[in-house]
Legacy VTK file of the C-alpha trace (Angstrom):
# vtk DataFile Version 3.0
C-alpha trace
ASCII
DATASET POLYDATA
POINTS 160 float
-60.116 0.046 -47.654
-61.846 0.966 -44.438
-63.379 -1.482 -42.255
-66.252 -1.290 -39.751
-67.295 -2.904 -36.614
-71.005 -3.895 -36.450
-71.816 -0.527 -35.152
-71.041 0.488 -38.606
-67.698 2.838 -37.254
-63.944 2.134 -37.946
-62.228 0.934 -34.965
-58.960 2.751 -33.482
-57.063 -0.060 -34.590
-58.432 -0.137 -37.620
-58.064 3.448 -37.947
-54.640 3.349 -37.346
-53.783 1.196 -40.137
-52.556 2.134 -43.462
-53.411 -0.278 -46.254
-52.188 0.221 -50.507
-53.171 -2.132 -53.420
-51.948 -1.588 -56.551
-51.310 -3.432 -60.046
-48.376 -3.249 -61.616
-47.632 -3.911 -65.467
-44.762 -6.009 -64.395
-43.837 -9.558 -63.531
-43.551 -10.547 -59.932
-39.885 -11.279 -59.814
-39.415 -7.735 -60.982
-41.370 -5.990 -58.282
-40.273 -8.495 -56.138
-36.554 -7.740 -56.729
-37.355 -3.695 -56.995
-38.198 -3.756 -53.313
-35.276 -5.734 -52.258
-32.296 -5.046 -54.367
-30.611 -1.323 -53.797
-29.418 -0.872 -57.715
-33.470 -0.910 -57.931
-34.890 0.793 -54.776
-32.032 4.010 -55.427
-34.447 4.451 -58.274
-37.925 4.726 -56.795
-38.048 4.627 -53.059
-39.245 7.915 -51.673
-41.888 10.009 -52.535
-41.570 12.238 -56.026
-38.694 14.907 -55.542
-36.470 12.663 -53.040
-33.322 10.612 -53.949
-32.302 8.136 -51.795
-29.311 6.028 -50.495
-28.835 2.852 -49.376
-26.842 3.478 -45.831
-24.306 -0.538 -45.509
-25.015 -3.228 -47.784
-28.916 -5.295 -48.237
-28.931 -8.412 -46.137
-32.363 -10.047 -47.015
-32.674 -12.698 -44.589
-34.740 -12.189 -40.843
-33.267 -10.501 -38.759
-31.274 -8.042 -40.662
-30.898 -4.680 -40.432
-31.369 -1.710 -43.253
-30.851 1.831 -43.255
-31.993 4.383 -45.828
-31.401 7.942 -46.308
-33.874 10.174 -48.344
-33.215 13.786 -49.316
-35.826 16.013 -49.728
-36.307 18.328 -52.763
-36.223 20.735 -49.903
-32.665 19.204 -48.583
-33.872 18.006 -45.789
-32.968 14.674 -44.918
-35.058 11.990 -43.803
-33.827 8.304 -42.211
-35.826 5.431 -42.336
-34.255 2.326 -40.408
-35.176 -0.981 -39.331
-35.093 -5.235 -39.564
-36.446 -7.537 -42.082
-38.530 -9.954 -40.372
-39.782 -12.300 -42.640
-38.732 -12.519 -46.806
-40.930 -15.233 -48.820
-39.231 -14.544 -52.564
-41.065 -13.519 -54.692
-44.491 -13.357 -52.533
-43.849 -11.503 -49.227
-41.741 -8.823 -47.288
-41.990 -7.673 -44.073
-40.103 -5.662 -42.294
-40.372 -3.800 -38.911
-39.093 0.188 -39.002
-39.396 4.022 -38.082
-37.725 7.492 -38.819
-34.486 8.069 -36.841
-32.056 10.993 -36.946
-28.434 10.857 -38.476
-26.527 8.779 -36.066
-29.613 6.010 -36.077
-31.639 7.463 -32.715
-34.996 6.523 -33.391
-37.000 9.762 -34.002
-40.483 8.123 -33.533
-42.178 4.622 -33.029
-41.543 1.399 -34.732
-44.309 0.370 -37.452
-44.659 -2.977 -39.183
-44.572 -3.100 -43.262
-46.280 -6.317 -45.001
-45.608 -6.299 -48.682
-46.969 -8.630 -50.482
-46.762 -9.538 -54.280
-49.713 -11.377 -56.192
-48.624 -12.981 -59.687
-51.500 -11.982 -62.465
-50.073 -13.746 -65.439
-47.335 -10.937 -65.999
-49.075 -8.387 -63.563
-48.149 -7.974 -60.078
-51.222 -7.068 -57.606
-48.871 -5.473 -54.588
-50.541 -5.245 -51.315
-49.098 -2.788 -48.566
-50.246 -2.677 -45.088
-48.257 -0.893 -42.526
-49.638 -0.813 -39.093
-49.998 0.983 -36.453
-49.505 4.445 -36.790
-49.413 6.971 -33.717
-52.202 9.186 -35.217
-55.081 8.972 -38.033
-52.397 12.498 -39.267
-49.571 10.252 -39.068
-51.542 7.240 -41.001
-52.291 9.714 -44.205
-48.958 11.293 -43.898
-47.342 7.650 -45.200
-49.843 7.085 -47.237
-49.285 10.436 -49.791
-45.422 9.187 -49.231
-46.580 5.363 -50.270
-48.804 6.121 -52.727
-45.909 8.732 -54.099
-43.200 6.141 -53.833
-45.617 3.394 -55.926
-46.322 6.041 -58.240
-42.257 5.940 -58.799
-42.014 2.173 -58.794
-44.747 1.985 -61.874
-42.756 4.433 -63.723
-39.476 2.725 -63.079
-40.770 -0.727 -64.282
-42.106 0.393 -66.982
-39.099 1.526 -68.290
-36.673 -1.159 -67.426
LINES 1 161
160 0 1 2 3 4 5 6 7 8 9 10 11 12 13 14 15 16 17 18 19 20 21 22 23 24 25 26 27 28 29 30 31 32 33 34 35 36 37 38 39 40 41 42 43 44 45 46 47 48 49 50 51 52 53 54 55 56 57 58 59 60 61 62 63 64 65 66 67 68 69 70 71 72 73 74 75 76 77 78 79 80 81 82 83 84 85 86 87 88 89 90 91 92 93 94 95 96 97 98 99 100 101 102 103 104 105 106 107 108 109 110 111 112 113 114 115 116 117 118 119 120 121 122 123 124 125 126 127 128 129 130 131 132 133 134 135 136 137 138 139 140 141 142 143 144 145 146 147 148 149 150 151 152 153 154 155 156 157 158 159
């Protein structure tokens, strides 16, 4: 969804935001719960080819801290890290994050992810918006990941 000033062009901010909609044929609690319990994210999170780990144990509240690892179909591996800032069950999640190497040095800048999760009678309309990204390259980098990663979730719900 791009947005424009009244000149008619995106702004940087704007620009620099990443924003996701999607339906899923699932009930809210479920997608709710897939984002926020690890026997569910192990399954999905990451983009098609990558397995990932839950690094410690989930702590939903604010303030907490997660860690995941994500290996590559290459073998590369790839840490994502950060602190849940505010959790609304079953509506909203946001959490604030960035890539960091092994031993949890941040590798680039922090970046803010607002999930939220719209009940459609048995649907789920989730809404991602991660801002602000570094670089418009940077901005379309996460969203193939994202849109990778929700490609996985659907799949995963609609077999459990």
């Amino acid at each position: 969804m791009e947005t424009r000033n009244s000149a008619g062009s995106m702004t940087e901010a704007e620009n620099l935001e990443l924003v996701i909609t999607r339906i899923f044929d699932a009930p809210r609690s479920l997608v709710f719960k897939a984002w926020t319990d690890p026997e569910h994210m192990v399954r999905w999170w990451g983009p098609k080819g990558f397995t990932s780990t839950i690094v410690g144990k989930i702590d939903l509240r604010p303030g907490a801290a997660y860690r995941i690892h994500m290996r590559g179909p290459d073998g590369a591996d790839h840490w994502s890290q950060g602190v849940y800032r505010e959790i609304v069950e079953p509506e909203r999640l946001v959490f604030a994050g960035y890539w960091a190497d092994a031993e949890g040095k941040p590798k680039g800048p922090e970046s803010s992810v607002t999930v939220t999760f719209e009940d459609l009678g048995g649907k789920t309309r989730l809404t991602l918006r991660q801002t602000v990204f570094e670089s418009v390259t940077a901005r379309d980098a996460h969203r193939g990941g994202w849109t990778s990663s929700l490609e996985r979730l659907a799949e995963y719900l609609a077999a459990a």
